[in-house]
N, CA, C and O atoms as CSV, one atom per row, in Angstrom:
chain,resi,resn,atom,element,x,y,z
A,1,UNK,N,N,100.819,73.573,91.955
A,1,UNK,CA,C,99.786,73.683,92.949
A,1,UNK,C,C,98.424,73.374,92.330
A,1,UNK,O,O,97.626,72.527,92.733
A,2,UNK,N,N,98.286,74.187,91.297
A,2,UNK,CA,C,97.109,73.648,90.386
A,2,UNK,C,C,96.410,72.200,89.973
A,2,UNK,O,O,95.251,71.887,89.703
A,3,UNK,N,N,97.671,71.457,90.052
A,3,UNK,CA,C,97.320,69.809,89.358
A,3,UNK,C,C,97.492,69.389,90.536
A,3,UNK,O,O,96.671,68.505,90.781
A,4,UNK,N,N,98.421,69.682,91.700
A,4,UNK,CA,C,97.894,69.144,92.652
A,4,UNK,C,C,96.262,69.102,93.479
A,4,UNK,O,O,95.953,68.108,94.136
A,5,UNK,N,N,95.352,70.244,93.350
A,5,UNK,CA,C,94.651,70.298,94.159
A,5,UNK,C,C,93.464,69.632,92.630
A,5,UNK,O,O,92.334,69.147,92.688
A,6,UNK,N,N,94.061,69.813,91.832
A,6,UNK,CA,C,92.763,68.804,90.893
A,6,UNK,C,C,93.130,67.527,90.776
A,6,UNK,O,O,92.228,66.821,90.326
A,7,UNK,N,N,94.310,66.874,91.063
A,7,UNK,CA,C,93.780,65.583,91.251
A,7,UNK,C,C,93.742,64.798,92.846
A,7,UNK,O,O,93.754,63.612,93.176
A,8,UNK,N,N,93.679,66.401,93.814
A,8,UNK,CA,C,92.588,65.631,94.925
A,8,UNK,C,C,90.923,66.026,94.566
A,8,UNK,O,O,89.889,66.094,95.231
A,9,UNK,N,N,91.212,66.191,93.464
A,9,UNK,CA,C,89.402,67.087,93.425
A,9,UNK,C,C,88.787,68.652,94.545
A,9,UNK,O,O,87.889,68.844,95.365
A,10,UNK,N,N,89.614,69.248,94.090
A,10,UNK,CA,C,89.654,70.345,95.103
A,10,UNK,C,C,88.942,71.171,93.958
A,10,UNK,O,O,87.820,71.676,93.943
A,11,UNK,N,N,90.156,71.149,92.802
A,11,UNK,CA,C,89.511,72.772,91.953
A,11,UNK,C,C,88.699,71.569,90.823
A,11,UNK,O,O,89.156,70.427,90.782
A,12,UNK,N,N,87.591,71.919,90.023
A,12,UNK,CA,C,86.809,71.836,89.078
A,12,UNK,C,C,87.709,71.211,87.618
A,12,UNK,O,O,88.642,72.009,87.536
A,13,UNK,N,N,87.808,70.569,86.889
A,13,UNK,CA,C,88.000,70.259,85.748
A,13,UNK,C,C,87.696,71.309,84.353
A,13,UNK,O,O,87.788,70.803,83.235
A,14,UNK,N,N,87.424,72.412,84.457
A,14,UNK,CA,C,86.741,72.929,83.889
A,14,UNK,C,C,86.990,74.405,84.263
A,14,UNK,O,O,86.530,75.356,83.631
A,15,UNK,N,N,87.857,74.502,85.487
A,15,UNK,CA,C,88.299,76.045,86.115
A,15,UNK,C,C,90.016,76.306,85.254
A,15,UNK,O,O,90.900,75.520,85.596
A,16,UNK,N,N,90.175,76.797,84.776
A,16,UNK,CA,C,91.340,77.704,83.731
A,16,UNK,C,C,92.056,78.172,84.492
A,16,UNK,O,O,91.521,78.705,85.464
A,17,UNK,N,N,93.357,78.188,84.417
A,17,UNK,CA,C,94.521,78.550,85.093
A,17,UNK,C,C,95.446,79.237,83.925
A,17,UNK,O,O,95.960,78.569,83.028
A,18,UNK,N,N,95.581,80.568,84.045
A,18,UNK,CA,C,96.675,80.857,83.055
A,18,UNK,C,C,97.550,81.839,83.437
A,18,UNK,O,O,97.144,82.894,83.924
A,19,UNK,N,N,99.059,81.529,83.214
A,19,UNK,CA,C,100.030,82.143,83.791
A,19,UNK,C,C,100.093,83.515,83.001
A,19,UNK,O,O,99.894,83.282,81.808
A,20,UNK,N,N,100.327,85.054,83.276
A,20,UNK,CA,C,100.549,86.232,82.809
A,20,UNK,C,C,101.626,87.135,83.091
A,20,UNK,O,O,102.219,86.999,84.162
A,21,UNK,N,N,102.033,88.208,82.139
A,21,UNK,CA,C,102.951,88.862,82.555
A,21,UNK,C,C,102.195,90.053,83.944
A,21,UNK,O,O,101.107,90.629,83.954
A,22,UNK,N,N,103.125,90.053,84.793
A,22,UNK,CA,C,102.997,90.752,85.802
A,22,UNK,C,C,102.797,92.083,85.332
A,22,UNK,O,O,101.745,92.650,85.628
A,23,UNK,N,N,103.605,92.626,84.684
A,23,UNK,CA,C,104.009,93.847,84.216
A,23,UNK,C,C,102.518,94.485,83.474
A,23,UNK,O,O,101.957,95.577,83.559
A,24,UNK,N,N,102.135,92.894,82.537
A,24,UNK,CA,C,101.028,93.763,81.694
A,24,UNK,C,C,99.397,93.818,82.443
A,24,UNK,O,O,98.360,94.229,81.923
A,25,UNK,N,N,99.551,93.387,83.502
A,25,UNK,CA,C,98.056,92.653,84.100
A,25,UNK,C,C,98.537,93.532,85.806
A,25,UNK,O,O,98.784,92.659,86.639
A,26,UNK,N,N,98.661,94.681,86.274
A,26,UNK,CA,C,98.300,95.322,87.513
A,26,UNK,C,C,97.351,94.584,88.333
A,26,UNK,O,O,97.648,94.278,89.488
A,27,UNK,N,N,96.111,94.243,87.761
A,27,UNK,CA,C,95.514,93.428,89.016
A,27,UNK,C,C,95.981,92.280,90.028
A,27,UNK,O,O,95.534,91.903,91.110
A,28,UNK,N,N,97.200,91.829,89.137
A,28,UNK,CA,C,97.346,90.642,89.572
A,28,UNK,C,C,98.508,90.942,90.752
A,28,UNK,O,O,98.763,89.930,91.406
A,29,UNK,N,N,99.199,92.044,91.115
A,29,UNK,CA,C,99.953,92.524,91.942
A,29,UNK,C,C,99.017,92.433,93.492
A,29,UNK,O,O,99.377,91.587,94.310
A,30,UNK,N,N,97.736,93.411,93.843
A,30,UNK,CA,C,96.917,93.291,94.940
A,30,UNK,C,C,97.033,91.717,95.808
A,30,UNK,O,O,97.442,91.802,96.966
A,31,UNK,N,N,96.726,90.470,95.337
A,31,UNK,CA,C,96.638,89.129,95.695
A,31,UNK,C,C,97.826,89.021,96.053
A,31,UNK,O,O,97.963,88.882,97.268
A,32,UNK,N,N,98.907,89.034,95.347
A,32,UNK,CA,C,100.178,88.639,95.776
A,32,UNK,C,C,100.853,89.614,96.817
A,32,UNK,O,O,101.677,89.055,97.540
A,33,UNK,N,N,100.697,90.738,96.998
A,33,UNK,CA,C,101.157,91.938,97.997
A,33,UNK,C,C,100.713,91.366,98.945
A,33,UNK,O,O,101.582,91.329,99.816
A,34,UNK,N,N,99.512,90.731,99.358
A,34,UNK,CA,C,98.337,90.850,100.419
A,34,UNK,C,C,99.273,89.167,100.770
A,34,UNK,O,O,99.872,89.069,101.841
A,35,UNK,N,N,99.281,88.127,99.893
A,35,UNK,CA,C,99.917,86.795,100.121
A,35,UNK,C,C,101.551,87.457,101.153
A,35,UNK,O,O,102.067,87.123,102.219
A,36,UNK,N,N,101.717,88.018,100.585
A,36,UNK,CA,C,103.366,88.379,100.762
A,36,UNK,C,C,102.981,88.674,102.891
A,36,UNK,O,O,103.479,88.133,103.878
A,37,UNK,N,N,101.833,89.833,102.731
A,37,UNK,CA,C,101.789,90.219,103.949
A,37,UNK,C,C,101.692,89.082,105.074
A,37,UNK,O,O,102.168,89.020,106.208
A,38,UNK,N,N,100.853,88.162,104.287
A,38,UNK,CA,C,99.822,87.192,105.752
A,38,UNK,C,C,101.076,86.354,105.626
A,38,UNK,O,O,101.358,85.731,106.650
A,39,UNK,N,N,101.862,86.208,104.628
A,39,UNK,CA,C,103.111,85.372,104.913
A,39,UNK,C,C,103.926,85.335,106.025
A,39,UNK,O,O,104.280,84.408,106.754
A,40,UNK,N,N,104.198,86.724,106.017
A,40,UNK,CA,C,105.045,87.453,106.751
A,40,UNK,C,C,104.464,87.251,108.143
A,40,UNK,O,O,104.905,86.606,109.094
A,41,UNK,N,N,103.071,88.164,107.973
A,41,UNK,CA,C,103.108,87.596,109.807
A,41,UNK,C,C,103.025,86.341,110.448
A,41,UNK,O,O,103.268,86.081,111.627
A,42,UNK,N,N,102.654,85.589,109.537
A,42,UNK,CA,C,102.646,84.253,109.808
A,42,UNK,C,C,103.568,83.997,110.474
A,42,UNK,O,O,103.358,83.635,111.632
A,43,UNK,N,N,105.256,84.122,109.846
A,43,UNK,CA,C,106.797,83.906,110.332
A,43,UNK,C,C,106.774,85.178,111.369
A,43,UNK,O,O,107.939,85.554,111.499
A,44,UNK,N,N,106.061,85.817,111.997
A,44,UNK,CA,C,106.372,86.711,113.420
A,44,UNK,C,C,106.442,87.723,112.844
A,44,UNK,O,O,106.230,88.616,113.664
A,45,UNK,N,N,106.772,88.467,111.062
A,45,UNK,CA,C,106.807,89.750,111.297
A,45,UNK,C,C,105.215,90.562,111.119
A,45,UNK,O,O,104.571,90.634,110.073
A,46,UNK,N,N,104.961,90.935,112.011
A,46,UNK,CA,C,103.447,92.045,112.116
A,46,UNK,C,C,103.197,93.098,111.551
A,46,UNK,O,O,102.100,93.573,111.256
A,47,UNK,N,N,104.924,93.765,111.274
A,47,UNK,CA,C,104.450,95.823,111.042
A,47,UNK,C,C,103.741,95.586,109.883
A,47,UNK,O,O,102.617,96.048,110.082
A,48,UNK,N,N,103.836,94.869,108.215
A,48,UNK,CA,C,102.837,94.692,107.437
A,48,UNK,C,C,101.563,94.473,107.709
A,48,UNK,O,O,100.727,95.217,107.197
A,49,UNK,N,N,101.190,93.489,108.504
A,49,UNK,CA,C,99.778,93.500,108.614
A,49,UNK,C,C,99.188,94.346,109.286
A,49,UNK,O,O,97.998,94.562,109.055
A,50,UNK,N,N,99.929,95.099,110.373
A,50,UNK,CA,C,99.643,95.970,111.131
A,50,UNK,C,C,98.997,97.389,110.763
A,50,UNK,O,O,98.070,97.986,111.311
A,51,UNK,N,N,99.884,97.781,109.521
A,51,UNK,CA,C,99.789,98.815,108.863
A,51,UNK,C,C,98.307,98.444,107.730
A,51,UNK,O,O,98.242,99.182,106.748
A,52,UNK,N,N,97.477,97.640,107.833
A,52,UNK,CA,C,96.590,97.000,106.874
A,52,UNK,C,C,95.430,97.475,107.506
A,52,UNK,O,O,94.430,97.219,106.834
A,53,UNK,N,N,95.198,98.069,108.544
A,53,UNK,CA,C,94.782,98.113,109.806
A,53,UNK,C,C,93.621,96.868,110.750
A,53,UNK,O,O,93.546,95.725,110.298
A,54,UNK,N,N,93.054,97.131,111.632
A,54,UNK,CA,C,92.253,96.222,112.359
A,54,UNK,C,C,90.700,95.659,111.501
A,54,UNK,O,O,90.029,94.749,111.988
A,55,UNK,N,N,90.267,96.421,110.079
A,55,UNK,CA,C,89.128,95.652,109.340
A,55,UNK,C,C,89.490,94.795,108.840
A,55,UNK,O,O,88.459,94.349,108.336
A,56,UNK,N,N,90.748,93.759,108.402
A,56,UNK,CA,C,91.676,93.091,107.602
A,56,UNK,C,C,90.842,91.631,107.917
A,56,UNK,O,O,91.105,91.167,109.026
A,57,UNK,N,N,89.989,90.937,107.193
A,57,UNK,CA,C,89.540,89.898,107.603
A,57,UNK,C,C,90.042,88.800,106.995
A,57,UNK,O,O,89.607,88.665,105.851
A,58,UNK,N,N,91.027,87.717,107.455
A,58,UNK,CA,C,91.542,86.424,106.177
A,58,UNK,C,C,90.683,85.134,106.596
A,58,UNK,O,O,90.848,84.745,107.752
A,59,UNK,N,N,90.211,84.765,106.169
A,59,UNK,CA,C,89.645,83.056,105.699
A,59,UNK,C,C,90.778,82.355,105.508
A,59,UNK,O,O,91.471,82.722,104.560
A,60,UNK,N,N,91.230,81.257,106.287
A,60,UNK,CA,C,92.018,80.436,105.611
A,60,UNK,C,C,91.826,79.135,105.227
A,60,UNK,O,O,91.562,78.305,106.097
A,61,UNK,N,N,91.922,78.774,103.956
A,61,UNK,CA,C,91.652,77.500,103.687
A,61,UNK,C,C,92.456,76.551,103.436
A,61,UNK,O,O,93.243,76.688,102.499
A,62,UNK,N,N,92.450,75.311,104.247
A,62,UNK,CA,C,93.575,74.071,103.973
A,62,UNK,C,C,93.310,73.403,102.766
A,62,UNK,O,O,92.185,73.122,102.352
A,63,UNK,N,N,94.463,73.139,102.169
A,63,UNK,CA,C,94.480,72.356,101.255
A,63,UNK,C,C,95.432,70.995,101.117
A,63,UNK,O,O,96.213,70.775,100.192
A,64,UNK,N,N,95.144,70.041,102.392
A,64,UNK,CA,C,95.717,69.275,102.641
A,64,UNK,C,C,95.056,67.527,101.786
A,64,UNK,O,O,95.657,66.473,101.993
């Protein structure tokens, strides 16, 4: 996903991408829980986002 969106010129030449253990890096769980959710309702299921309650604001950005 990375080299794709840099060689449409999306991300910076100069922005760092580095893969980590899940286990040792907790922050990196929040982003992906939250991905998992908007996934989900995306495909029809709601009770996740539902339970997120009504302040839940997503931006979505294409990367076509």
């Amino acid at each position: 996903m990375v080299n794709a969106l840099r060689a449409r010129n999306v991300l910076p030449d100069e922005m760092r991408v580095e893969w980590c253990d899940p286990l040792s890096e907790e922050l990196l769980w929040l982003p992906d829980i939250l991905a998992g959710v908007i996934a989900s309702a995306a495909a029809g299921e709601v009770d996740l986002m539902a339970a997120l309650g009504a302040d839940l604001v997503i931006d979505r950005l294409r990367c076509d």
